[in-house]
C-alpha positions as CSV (number, residue, x, y, z in Angstrom):
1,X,-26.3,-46.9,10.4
2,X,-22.4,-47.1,10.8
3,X,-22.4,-50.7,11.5
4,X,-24.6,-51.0,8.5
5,X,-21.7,-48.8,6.3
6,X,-18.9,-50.6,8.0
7,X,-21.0,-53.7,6.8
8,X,-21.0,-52.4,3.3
9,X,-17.7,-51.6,3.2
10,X,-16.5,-55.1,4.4
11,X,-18.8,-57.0,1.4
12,X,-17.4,-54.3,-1.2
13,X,-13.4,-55.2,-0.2
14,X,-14.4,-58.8,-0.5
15,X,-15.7,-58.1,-3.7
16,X,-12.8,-56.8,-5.0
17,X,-10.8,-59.0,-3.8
18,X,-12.4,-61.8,-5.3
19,X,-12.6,-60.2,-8.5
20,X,-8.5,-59.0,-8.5
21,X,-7.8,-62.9,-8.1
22,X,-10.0,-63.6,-10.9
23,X,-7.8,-61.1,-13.4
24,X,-4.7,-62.8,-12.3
25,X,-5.9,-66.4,-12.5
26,X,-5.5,-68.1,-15.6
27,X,-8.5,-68.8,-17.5
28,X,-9.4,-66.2,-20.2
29,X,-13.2,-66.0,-19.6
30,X,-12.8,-65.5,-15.7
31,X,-10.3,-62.8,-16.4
32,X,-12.6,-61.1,-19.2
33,X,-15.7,-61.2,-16.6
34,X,-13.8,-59.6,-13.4
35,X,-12.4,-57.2,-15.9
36,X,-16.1,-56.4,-16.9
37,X,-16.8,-56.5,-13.2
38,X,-14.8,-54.2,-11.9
39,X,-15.1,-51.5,-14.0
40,X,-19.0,-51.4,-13.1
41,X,-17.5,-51.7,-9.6
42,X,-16.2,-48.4,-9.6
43,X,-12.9,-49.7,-8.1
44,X,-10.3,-47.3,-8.2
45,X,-8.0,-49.3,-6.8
46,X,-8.0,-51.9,-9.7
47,X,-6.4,-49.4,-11.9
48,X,-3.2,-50.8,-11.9
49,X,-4.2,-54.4,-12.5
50,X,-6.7,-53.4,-15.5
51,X,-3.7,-51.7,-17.2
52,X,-1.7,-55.2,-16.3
53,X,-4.2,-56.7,-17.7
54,X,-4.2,-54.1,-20.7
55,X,-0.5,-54.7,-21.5
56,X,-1.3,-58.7,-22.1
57,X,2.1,-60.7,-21.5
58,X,4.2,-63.9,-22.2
59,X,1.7,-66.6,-22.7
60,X,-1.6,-64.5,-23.5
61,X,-2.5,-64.7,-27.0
62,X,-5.4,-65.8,-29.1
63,X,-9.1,-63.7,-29.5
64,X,-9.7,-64.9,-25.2
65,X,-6.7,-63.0,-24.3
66,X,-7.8,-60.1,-27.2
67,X,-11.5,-60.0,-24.9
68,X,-9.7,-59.4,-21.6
69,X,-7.7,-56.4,-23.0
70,X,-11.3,-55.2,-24.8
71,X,-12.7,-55.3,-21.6
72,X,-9.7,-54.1,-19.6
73,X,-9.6,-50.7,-21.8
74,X,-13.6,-50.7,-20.9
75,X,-12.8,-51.0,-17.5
76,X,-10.9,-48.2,-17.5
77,X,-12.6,-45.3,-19.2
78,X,-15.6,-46.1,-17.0
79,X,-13.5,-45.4,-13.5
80,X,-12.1,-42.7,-16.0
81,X,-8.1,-43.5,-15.2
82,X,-6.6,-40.7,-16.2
83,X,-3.1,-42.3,-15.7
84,X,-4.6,-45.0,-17.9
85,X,-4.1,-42.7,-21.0
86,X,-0.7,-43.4,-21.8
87,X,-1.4,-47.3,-22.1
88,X,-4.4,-46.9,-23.8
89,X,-2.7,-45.1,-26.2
90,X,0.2,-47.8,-26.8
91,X,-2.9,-50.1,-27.2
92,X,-4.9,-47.9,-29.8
93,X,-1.6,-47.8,-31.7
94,X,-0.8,-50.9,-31.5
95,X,-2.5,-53.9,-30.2
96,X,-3.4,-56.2,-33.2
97,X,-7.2,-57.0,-32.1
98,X,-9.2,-54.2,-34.0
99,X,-11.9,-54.6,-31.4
100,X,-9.4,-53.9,-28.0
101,X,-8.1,-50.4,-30.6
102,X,-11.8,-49.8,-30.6
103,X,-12.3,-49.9,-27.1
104,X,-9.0,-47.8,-26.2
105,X,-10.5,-45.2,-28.5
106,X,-13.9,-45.1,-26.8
107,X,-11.9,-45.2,-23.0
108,X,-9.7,-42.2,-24.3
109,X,-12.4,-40.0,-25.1
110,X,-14.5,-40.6,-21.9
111,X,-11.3,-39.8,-19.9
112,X,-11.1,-36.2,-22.2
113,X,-7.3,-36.7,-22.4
114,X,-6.4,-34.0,-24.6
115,X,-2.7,-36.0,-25.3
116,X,-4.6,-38.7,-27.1
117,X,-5.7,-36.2,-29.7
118,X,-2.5,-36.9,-31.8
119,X,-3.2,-41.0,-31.7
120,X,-6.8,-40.5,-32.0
121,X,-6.3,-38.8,-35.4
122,X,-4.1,-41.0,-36.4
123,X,-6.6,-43.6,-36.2
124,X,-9.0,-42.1,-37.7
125,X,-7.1,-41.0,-40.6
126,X,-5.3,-44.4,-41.0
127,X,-7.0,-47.5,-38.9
128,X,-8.2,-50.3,-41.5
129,X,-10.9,-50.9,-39.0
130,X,-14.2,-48.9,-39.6
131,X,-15.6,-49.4,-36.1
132,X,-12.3,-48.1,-35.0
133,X,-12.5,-45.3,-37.2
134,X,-15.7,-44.4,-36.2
135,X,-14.4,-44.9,-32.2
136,X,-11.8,-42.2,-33.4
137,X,-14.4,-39.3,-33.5
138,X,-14.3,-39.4,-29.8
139,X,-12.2,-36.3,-30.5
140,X,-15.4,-34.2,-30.4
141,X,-15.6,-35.3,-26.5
142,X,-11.6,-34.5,-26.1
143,X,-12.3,-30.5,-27.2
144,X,-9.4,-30.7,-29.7
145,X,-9.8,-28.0,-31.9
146,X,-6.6,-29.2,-34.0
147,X,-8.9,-32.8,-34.8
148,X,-10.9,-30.2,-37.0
149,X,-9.1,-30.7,-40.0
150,X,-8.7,-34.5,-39.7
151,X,-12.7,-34.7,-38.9
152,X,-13.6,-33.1,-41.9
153,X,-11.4,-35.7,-43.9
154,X,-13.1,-38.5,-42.0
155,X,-16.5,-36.5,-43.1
156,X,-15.8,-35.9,-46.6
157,X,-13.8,-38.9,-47.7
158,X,-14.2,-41.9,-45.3
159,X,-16.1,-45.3,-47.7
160,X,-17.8,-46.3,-44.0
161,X,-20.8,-44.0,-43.2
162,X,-20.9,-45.1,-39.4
163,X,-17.9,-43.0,-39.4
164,X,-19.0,-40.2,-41.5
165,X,-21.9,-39.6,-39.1
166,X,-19.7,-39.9,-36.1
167,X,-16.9,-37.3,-38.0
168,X,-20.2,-34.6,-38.5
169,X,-21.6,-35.2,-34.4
170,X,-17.7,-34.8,-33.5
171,X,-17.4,-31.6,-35.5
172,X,-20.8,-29.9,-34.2
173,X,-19.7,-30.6,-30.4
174,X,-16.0,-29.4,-31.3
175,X,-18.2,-25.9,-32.6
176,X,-15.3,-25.7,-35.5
177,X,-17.0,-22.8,-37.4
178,X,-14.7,-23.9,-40.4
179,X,-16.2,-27.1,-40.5
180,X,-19.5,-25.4,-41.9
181,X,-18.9,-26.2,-45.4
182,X,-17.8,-29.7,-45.2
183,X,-21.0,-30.2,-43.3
184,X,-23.1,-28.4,-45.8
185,X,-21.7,-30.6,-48.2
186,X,-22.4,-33.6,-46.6
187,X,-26.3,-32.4,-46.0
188,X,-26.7,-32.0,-49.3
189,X,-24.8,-34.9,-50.7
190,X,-24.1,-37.3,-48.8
191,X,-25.9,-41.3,-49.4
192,X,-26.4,-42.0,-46.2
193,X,-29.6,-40.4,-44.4
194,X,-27.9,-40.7,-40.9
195,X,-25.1,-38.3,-42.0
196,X,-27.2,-35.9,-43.3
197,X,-29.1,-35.6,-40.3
198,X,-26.4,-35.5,-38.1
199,X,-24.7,-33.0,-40.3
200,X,-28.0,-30.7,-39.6
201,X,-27.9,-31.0,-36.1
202,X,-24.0,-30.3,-36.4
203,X,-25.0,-27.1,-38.1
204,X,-27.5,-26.0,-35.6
205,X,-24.9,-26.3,-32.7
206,X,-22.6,-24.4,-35.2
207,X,-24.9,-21.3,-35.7
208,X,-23.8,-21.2,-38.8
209,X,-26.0,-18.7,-40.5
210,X,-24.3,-19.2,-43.7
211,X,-25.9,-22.8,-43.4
212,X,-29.3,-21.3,-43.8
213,X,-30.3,-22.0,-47.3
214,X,-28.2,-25.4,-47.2
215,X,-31.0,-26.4,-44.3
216,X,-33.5,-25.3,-46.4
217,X,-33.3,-27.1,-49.0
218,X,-33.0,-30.0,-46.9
219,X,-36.4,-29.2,-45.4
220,X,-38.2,-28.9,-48.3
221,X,-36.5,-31.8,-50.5
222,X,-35.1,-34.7,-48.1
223,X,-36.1,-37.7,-48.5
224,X,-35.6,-38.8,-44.7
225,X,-38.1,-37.2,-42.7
226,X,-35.7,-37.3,-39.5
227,X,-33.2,-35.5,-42.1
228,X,-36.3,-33.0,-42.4
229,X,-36.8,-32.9,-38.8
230,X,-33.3,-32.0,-37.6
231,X,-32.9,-29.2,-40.4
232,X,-36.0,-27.8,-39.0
233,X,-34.4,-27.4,-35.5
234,X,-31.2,-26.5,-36.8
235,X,-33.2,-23.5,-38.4
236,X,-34.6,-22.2,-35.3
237,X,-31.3,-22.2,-33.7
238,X,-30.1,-20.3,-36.5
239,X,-33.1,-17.8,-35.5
240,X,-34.1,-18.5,-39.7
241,X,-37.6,-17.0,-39.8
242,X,-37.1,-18.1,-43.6
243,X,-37.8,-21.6,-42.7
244,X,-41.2,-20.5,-41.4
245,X,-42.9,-20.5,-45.2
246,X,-41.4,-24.4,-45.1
247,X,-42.5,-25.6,-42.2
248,X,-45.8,-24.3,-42.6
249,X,-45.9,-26.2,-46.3
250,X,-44.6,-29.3,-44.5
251,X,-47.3,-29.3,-42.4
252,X,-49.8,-29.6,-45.0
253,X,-47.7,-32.0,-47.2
254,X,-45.9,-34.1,-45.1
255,X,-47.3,-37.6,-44.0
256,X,-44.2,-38.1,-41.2
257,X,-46.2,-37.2,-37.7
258,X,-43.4,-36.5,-35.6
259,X,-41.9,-34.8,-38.4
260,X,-45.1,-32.5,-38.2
261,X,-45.3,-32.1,-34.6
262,X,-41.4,-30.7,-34.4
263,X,-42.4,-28.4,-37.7
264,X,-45.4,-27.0,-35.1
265,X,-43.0,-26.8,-32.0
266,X,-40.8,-24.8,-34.3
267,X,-43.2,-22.4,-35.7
268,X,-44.5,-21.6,-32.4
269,X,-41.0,-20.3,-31.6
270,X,-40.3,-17.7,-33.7
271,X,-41.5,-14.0,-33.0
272,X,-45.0,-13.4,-34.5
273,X,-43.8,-9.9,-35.9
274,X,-40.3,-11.3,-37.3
275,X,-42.5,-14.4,-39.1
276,X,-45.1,-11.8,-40.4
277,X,-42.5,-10.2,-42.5
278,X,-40.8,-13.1,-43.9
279,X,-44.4,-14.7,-44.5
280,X,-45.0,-11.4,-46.8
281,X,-41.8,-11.7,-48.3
282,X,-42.9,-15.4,-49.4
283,X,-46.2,-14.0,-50.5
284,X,-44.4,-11.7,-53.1
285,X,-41.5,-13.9,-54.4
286,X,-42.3,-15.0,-57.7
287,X,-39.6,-17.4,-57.8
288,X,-41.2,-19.6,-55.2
289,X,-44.0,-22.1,-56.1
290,X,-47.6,-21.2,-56.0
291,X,-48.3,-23.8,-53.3
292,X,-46.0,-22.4,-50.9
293,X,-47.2,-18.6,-51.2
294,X,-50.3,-19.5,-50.9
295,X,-49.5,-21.3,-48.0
296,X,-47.5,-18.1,-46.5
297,X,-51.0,-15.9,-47.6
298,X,-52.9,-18.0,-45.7
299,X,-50.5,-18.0,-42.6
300,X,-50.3,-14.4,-42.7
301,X,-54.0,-13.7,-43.0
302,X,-54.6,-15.5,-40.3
303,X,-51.8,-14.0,-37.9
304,X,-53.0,-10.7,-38.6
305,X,-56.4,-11.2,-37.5
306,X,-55.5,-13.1,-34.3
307,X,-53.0,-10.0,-32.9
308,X,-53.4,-6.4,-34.1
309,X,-49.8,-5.7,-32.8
310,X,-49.0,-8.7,-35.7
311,X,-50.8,-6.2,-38.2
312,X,-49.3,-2.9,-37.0
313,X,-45.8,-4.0,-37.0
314,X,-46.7,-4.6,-41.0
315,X,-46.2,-1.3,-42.8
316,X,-48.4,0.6,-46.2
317,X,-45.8,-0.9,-48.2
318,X,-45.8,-4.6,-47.2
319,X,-49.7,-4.3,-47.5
320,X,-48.9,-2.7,-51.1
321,X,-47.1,-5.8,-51.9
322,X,-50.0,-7.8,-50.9
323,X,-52.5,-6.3,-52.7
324,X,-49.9,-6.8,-56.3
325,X,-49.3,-9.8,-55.2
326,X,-52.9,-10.4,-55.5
327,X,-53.4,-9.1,-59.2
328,X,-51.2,-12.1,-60.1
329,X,-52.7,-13.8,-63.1
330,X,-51.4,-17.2,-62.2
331,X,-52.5,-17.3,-58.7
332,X,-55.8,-18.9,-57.2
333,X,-58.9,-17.7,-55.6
334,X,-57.2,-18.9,-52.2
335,X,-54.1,-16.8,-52.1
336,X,-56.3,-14.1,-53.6
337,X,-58.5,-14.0,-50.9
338,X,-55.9,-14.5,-47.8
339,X,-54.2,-11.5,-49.6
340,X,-57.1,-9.6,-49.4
341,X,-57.8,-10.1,-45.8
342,X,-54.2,-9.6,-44.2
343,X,-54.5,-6.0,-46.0
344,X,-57.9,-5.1,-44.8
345,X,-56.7,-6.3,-41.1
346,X,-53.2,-4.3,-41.7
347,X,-54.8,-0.7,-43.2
348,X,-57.4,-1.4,-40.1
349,X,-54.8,-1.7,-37.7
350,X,-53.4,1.5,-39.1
351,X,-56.7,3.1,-39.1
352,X,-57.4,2.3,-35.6
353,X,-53.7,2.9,-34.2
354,X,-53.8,6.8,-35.9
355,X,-57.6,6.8,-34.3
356,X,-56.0,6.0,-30.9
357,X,-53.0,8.6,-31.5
358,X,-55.7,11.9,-32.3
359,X,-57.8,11.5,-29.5
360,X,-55.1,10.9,-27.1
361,X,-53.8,14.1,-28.4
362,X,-57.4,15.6,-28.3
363,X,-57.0,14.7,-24.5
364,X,-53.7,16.0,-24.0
365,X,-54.5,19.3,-25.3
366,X,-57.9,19.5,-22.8
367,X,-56.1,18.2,-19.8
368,X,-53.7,21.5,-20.6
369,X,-55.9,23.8,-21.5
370,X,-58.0,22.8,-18.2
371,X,-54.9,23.7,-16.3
372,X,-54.4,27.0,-17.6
């Protein structure tokens, strides 16, 4: 087995070898190639010749020479070079190939160097490149809570939407609790149905609660069923029993079958009690469509009959607002009839719980006058 390392070792130095000669030879697509090659080498010890290779030099010019500096700034944020940073920042600054800025930004935010957070931002804020721009939002990965500000510009303000959705992702994994707003705003308005989702899934990670009803309307109007979809997670991270009335109406309406399976994941997460009383809230809001109380009725009805404890947990004046509910002129025989049976299953759950109560206390008072 050592022989058989040793052996390994030998073929891996040779390797290397080969491929350091290959960056310092002359031809630009051998030297773009090793520089590919030894970052998925995992060579360490070509650090120093990737960031030669980085810095260009007298006689390297043209879009050849441009791809060996792309992939030497790949190279190193894969063997995540810490002491590349520095160069990698010169080169994000300054290099005049949009696509080796690109891939400096990308290398600085695997190596999570929080001193590129100043360069990063000013790339994103002033790079005429979009995909550079959009590279920029590597500042989510960095943990700079100062990018924030410059994020949410990006977000609200930036023509490319490639780096609008990459400004929203950044500010949910950065968890800037100011950036709620912005995001809202870009959920509801925003052209570009990948922003929008990623905005909702920004706002989950958030746990925003003010971004409750901004969800909300995304679940029940969004065009983009994967907008739909994400809002509906974002919800139950939120703990938004709310959304329960919507994603049970989605269910019905809504043609998107993965949309419908995450509505059902989603429902079944929320505590049977908690949804019971935001169902009967639904039930008796006026301003909400027929459709969708009716929908909530029929929910409730039948969680009430499936668990008692569902019905008990319900009190005389939620089944009170059932039963008016009910009287509704406007409403159909459907909702009048779900109505109907989540109160008989509530008042019989009462019944039988203060049933339960008098002859345990009939009990009681036997076992203690028996030991009198």
């Amino acid at each position: 087995m050592a022989a058989s390392a040793a052996r390994g070792d030998t073929v891996r130095m040779q390797k290397l070898l080969e491929l350091l000669e290959a960056l310092r030879g002359v031809d630009s697509a051998v030297r773009r190639e090793a520089a590919t090659a030894l970052g998925e080498l995992g060579a360490a010890e070509a650090v120093p010749h990737l960031l030669e290779a980085l810095r260009g030099g007298a006689g390297r010019h043209g879009r050849q020479e441009a791809a060996v500096r792309r992939e030497a700034a790949g190279a190193l944020g894969k063997l995540g070079a810490a002491e590349a940073a520095p160069q990698l920042l010169e080169a994000l600054r300054g290099d005049a190939d949009s696509d080796v800025r690109r891939e400096a930004a990308e290398a600085l935010g695997k190596l999570g160097a929080a001193e590129a957070a100043p360069g990063l931002l000013e790339a994103l804020r002033g790079d005429a490149n979009w995909s550079v721009r959009q590279a920029a939002a590597a500042l989510g990965e960095l943990g700079a809570a100062e990018a924030a500000p410059g994020l949410l510009e990006a977000l609200r303000g930036d023509a490319d939407s490639d780096v609008r959705r990459e400004a929203a992702a950044a500010l949910g994994e950065l968890g800037a609790a100011e950036a709620a707003p912005g995001l809202l705003e870009a959920l509801r308005g925003d052209d570009d149905e990948t922003v929008r989702w990623e905005a909702a899934i920004a706002l989950g990670k958030l746990g925003a609660a003010e971004a409750a009803p901004g969800l909300l309307e995304a679940l029940r109007g969004d065009a983009d069923s994967d907008v739909r979809r994400e809002a509906a997670a974002a919800l139950v991270k939120l703990d938004a029993a709310e959304a329960a009335p919507g994603l049970l109406r989605m269910l019905e309406e809504d043609v998107d079958p993965e949309f419908r399976r995450t509505a059902a994941k989603v429902l079944d997460r929320f505590d049977p009690k908690d949804l019971a009383l935001q169902l009967v809230r639904t039930v008796r809001n006026r301003d909400m469509s027929i459709p969708w109380r009716e929908t909530a009725a029929s929910e409730l009805a039948r969680l009430v009959t499936k668990d008692a404890a569902v019905a008990l947990a319900l009190a005389d004046e939620h089944a009170d607002a059932l039963h008016d509910a009910a009287q509704e002129e406007e409403v159909g025989k459907v909702f009048r009839d779900s109505c109907a049976k989540a109160v008989g299953k509530i008042d019989a759950a009462h019944a039988q719980a203060a049933d339960d109560a008098a002859r345990h206390g009939t009990t009681q008072h036997r076992a203690s006058t028996s030991g009198s």
